[in-house]
N, C-alpha and C positions, 0 to 999 in steps of 0.2 A: 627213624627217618623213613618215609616214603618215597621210597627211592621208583622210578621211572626211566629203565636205560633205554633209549635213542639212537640206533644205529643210523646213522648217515656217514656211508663210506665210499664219498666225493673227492675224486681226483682232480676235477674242474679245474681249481686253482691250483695245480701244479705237474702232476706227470703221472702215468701209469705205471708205475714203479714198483710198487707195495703197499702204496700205505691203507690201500683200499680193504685189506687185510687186516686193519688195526682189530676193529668189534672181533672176528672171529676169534683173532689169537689172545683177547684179554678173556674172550668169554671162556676157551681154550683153559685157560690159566687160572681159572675157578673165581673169575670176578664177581658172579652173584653170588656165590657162599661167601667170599669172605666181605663185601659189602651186607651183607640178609638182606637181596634185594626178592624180594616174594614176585614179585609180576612179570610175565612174559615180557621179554627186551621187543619194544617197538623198530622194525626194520626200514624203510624208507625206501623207493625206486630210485636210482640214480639215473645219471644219466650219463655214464659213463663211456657207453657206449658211442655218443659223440666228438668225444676230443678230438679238436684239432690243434694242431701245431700250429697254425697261423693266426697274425695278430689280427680281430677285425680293427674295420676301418674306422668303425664309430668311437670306440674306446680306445685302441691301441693295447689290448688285453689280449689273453685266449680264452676263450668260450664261455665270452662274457652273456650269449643268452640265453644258454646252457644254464649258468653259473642263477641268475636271474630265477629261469625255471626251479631248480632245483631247492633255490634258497625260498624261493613264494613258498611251497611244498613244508620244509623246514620249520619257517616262520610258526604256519601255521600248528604245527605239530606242538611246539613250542610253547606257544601260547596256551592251546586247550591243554597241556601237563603243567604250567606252572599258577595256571588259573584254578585248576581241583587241587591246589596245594600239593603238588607233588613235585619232588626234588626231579630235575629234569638233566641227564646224567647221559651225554650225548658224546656219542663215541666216532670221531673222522677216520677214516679223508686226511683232507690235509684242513690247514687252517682256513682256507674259504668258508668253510660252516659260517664261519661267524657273522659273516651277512647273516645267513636265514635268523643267526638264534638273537641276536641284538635286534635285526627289524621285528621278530616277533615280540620279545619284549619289548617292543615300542609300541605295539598297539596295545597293553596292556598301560603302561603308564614310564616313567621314568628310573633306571638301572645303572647302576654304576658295574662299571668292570675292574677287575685285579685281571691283568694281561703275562702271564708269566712265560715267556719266549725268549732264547737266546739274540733273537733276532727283532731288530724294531719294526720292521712288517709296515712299512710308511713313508717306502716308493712312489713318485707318479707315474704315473703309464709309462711317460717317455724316457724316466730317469729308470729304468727296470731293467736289467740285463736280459731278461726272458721274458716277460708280458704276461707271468703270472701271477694269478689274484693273491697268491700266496708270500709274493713280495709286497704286499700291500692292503692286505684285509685292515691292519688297525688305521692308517690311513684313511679308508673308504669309511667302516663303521662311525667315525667322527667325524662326516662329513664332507671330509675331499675326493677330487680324481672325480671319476665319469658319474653323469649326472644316472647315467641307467645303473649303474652299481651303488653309488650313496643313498638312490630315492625309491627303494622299494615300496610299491605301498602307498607313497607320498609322504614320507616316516623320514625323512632326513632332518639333524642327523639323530642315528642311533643311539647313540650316544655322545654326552658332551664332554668334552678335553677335561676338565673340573671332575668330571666323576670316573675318571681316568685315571688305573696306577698301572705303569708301565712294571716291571720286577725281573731284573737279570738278566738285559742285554750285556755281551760282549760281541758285538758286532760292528762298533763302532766306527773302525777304522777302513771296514772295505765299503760300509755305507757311506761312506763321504769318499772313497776313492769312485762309488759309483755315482756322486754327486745326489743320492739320496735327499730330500729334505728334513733336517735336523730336527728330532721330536722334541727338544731340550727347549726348542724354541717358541714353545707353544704352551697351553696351558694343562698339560698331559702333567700329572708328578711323573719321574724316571727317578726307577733307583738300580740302576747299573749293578754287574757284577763287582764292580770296581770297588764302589761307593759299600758291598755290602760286606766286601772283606774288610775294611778300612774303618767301619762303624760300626760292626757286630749285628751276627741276626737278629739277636732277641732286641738291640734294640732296632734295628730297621723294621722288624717285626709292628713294634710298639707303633714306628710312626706310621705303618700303614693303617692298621686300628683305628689310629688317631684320626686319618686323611681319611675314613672311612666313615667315622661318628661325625662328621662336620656335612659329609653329602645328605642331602634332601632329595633320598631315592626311594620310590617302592621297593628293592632290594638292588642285590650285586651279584652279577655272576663272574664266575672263575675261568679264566679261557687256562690249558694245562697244554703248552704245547712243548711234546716231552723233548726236545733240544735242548729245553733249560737245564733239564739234568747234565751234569759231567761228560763231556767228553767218552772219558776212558769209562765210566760203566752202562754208556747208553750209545753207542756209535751206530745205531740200528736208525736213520737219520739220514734223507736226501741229502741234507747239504750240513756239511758235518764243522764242531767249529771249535779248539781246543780250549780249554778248562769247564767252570759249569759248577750247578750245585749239586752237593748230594742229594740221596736218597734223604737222608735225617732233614737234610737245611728244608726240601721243599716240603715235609710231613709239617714240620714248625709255624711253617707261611700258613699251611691250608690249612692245618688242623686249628691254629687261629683264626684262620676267620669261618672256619664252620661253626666255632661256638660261638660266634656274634649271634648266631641265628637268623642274619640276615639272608644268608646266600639263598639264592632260588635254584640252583642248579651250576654244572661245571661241564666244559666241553674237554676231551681228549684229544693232539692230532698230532701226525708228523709221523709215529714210530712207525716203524716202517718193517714188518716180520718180514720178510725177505731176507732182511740183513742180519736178521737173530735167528741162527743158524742151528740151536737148539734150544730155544726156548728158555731160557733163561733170563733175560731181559725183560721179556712178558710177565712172566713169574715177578719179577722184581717190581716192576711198575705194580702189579695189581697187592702185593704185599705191600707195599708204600702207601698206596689209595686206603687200602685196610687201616694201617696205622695214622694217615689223617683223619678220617671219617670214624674212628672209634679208637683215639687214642686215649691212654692212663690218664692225660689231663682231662677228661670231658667227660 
């Protein structure tokens, strides 16, 4: 695999915190040796240097033109790596990415997403306890919330609810205590943590495959936003949420669908080195990446 890593480490959609830190401490953690990724990691300007705490008045966001810039920037990066066939392995920030890498695949042609988040990410401005993009990215990239965040480009939406699998909320219960709008409700597949103790991975596995071979997409990308992992072995994590999948559950998900050979690329975000206090976590994530992307089955 031609792997092409992607540093964008965007705070925009959420807080200056750490997570801006992700790229350093995976690369730290010998992520190009144990992917063999051969080419210089692509770095990106942020804009980080901007944040503000306050929501503007157009969106009811924070640093939504910010977010805009940075994502146009992204987009484009995006597009020229996964157009020279190169796997496009882009390392946050926080989940806001997903504007830039979804609009960029949209001017390329039509992508499906496998969305792996603790968190359903699919707030509107005004149901959002904070106003940031990061309560809301899967929301916007399918076409809801502010027309200057959905319409980058003139590319709305991103992506469609149909070529949409949601993988490993447990967030359920404080998102409707914030009166969230329900993704269940829509034409997104969800397959809850709930759902995946209950049914078995290998075969919830199956049926994303399944819901996979039936989209009509130039490919799929993987969003890896590492909150999905457990609780108790990744607490390195803004906003922290008890249980989660293992290490082993999420190598099963990804390392299936990298053998489709459809995927164009995966994004990474959330973890937060700050809060992995010696490195270990970092370690762990990038040895997990390892056993998706070259495991005994493939």
């Amino acid at each position: 695999m031609d792997i092409q890593i992607i540093c964008a480490p965007s705070i925009l959609g959420l807080k200056p915190s750490g997570v801006e830190l992700l790229p350093e401490a995976l690369l730290a953690a010998a992520l190009m040796e144990k992917l063999k990724v051969i080419r210089s990691p692509i770095w990106l300007p942020t804009f980080n240097d901007t944040y503000n705490t306050e929501r503007d008045s157009v969106t009811n966001c924070l640093n939504s033109s910010s977010i805009v810039e940075f994502s146009t920037s992204l987009a484009a990066c995006i597009a020229n790596t996964v157009a020279n066939d190169q796997f496009a392995l882009t390392l946050g920030g926080d989940c806001s990415i997903l504007l830039g890498i979804m609009s960029g695949l949209k001017g390329l042609g039509n992508y499906g997403l496998v969305f792996m988040d603790a968190h359903a990410d699919f707030y509107a401005p005004h149901q959002s306890p904070t106003g940031e993009v990061a309560d809301m990215d899967l929301s916007i990239v399918t076409g809801r919330g502010p027309e200057l965040l959905r319409d980058i480009n003139r590319r709305a939406p991103y992506v469609l609810d149909n070529h949409t699998i949601h993988v490993g909320q447990r967030d359920r219960v404080e998102a409707k205590k914030y009166g969230s709008d329900d993704i269940r409700q829509t034409g997104i597949t969800c397959i809850d943590l709930a759902a995946i103790r209950k049914r078995g991975l290998r075969v919830v596995t199956k049926d994303i495959l399944n819901s996979i071979d039936r989209m009509s997409v130039d490919g799929i990308w993987i969003h890896f936003d590492t909150d999905v992992l457990s609780d108790d072995i990744n607490p390195a994590v803004d906003y922290r949420i008890a249980g989660g999948l293992s290490f082993k559950e999420v190598e099963i998900i990804q390392a299936a669908l990298l053998q489709t050979g459809r995927v164009v690329g995966m994004s990474i975000s959330i973890f937060n080195p700050r809060l992995d206090t010696d490195g270990e976590i970092a370690v762990g994530i990038v040895n997990s990446l390892g056993n998706s992307f070259y495991s005994p089955m493939q």
